[in-house]
N, C-alpha and C positions, 0 to 999 in steps of 0.2 A: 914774780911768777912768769912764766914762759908760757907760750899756745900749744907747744909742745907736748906730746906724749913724755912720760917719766922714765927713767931706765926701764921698768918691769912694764912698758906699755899700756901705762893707766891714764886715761885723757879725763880730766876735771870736767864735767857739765854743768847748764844750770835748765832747770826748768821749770813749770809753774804746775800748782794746782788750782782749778777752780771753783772754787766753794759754792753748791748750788741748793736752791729747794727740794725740786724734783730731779733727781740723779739720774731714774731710768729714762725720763723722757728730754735732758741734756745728752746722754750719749747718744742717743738715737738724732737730735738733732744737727750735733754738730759732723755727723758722720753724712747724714744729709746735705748741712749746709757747705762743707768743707770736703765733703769725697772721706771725712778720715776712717781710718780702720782702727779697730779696735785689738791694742797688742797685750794685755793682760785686765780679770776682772779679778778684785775678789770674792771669797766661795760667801755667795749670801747678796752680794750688790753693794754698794756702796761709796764703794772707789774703784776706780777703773782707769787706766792708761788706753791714750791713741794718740793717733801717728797722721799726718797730713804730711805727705811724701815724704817721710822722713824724719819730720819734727814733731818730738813725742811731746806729749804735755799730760796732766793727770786733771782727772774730772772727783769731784767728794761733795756726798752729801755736806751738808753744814752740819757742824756741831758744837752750838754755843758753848756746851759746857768744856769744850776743849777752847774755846774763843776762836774760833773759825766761822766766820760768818760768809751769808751768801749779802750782795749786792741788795737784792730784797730787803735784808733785814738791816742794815745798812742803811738804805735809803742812797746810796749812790756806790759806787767802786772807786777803788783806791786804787788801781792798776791796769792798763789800756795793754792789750796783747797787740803784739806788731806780727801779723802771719804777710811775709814775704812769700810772693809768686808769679810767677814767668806774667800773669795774665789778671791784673787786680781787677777788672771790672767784670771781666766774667763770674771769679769768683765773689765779690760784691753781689751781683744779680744774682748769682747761684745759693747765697744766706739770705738776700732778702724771699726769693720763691720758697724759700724752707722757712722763713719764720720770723728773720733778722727784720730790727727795724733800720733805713738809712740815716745817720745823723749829717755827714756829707759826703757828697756824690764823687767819683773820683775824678782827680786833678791833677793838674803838676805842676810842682812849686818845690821850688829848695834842692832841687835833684832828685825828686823823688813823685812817681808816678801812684798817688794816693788817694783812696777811700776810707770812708771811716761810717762802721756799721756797730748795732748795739744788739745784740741778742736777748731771748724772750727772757733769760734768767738776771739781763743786769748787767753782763760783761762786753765791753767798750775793746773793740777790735779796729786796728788799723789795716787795711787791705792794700799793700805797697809792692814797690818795686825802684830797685834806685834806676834812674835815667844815667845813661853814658856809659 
């Protein structure tokens, strides 16, 4: 596989959905905590895509019966989102004033100028930026 666009100009993505309890009051938080915008909902609520300069991701209620679970019900998360940004501790300070809990404070180590924060629904965020 190549990083490349294909003849017909179709670039491969990948992105994440985050399986929550309360869906209306995840979007609204992470639009707080992260600046993000909201770039599609579905008609009714439920699932909904946003954008944090550019980096889309998708927010969904849980639903066991589909085996999609929230972090809640879980008891712990299975996947740690890495949101890269010019300025991780602002951003850090900026999720914990909206809601986020700090798990640690930003640092740097390994070439990498990082925090690491947990939000009110369970999901484990790295707040980075590479050094050099």
């Amino acid at each position: 596989m190549s990083d490349a666009p294909s003849a017909n100009g179709f670039r491969t993505s990948l992105t994440a959905t985050l399986s929550v309890r309360n869906w209306a009051q995840a979007m609204e938080f992470y639009q707080a905590a992260f600046g993000a915008s909201e770039l599609y909902r579905v008609p009714g609520g439920g699932v909904g895509q946003l954008s944090v300069s550019g980096a889309p991701f998708w927010v969904a209620e849980e639903s066991p019966e589909h085996l999609n679970f929230s972090p809640e019900s879980l008891g712990g998360c299975s996947v740690r989102m890495l949101l890269i940004v010019e300025d991780p501790a602002a951003v850090c300070a900026q999720a914990v004033a909206a809601g986020a809990t700090q798990v640690a404070p930003v640092d740097e180590a390994h070439g990498w100028r990082l925090g690491r924060i947990v939000d009110p629904f369970g999901h484990h965020w790295e707040i980075a930026r590479p050094l050099g």
